[in-house]
C-alpha positions, 0 to 999 in steps of 0.5 A: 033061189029062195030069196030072202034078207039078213034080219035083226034078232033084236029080241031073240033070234025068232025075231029075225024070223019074224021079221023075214015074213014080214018082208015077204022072204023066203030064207032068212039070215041072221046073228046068233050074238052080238057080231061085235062082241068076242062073247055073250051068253048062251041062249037056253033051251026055251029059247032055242025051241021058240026060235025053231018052232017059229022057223018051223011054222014059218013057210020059210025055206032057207036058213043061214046065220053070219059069224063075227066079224072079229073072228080072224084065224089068219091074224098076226096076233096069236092072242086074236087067233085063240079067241077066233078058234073059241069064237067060231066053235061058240057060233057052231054051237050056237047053230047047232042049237038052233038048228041052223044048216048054214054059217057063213064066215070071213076067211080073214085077214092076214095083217102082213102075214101074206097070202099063202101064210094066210091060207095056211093059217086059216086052214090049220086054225079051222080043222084044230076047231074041230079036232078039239071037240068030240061031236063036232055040230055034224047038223052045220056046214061052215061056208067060207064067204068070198070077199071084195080084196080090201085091206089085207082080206083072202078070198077076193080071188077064188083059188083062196077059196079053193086053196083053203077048202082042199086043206080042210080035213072034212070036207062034207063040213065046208062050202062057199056063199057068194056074195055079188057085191064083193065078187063085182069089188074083186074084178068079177062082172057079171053085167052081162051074160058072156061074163055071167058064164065067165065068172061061173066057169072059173069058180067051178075050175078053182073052187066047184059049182058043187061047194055053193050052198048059199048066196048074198045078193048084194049091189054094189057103189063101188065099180068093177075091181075097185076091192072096195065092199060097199053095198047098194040096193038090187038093181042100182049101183055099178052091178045092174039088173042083169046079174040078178035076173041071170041069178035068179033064173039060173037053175043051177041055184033053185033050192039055194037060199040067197040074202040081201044085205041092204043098206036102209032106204033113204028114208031110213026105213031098215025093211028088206021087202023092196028089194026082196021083191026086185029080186022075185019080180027078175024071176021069167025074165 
């Protein structure tokens, strides 16, 4: 794995870069806006060449960026629906800018909808983004994110996943990143290695092993099945060491980048380098 951390742009997205060497990564996610706000400008061309330039020099080998947390194709409201459509072609633009392979994305939530409308909805709102544009960003691959099954949410269970993938209408333009704190929320243990297999089995009969392009490693607060999505550092928490040592070691994701999302230490330093180097210290054991 090519592990790395969810870095602040605060200053211009080369700064997320530099501050993934900082800690010590090897991949680097990041914004490429405000994830609160339905817009913000563009960034211009000057910046996006010092952002690549930087990524480029960098040594790093993994890159990824989050959407909004507002997008929502499945909502009850048509209104949020348009601006979801609008808003997550801004982000693949923004990605395409940027040279950014990945960007990973909230299925969403079906706010009484129900679950098969939701699926619907978020496939047919999804392929109208990209029939509505000409070149539509053929360097970006948009990857459904699982999710821990609070509130309303779809892809707590991976037949979301699947469901929503097998009705996109371009297939080579979509994948999966797996986050392991919302798996563990979803029901998912990966504790211990009989269920590790387990887990894996299952997601390759409803999704595909083929479809995993990235991941987030997550600990989790919450226990098993408790579809609450509450991060914890690498190692502690209900998840354990195992399910990071056995996904580090899993030759099945050598050359995927996989991110923390960490909460700040206790003394409220917001630096990832402890537990990136959790992470890489699992590696041959």
């Amino acid at each position: 794995m090519r592990i790395g951390a969810h870095e602040s742009a605060a200053g211009g997205p080369y700064r997320a870069v530099e501050r993934a060497i900082e800690d010590d990564c090897e991949s680097v996610q990041l914004f490429t806006k405000n994830n609160n706000r339905w817009e913000q400008r563009m960034w211009t061309d000057q910046e996006a060449e010092t952002f690549r330039e930087t990524y480029a020099d960098s040594g790093l080998q993994g890159l990824m960026a989050h959407s909004s947390y507002l997008i929502n194709p499945c909502s009850s409201s048509e209104s949020t629906i348009e601006k979801s459509r609008v808003a997550l072609a801004d982000e693949l633009e923004r990605c395409q800018l940027l040279g950014i392979p990945y960007l990973v994305v909230h299925p969403g939530s079906h706010t009484g909808r129900g679950v098969e409308e939701g699926i619907e909805l978020i496939a047919r709102n999804i392929n109208r983004v990209y029939d509505e544009h000409d070149d539509p960003w053929e360097d970006v691959t948009l990857l459904l994110e699982n999710t821990a099954g609070q509130g309303t949410s779809i892809g707590h269970d991976f037949s979301h996943l699947g469901d929503i993938l097998a009705r996109l209408e371009q297939e080579d333009r979509f994948g999966v990143c797996f986050d392991t704190c919302h798996a563990h929320a979803a029901g998912y243990d990966m504790t211990d290695r009989s269920s590790y297999e387990d887990v894996w089995e299952q997601f390759d009969e409803t999704v595909g092993l083929s479809a995993l392009k990235a991941f987030h490693l997550n600990g989790s607060k919450k226990p098993l099945g408790s579809q609450v999505d509450r991060h914890e550092h690498i190692g502690e928490g209900e998840i354990g060491a195992d399910a990071f040592r056995f996904l580090v070691n899993d030759d099945r994701f050598d050359a995927h980048p996989a991110v923390v999302e960490t909460p700040p230490l206790e003394n409220g330093d917001p630096s990832f380098a402890k537990n990136v180097a959790t992470l890489k210290g699992f590696r041959g054991t």
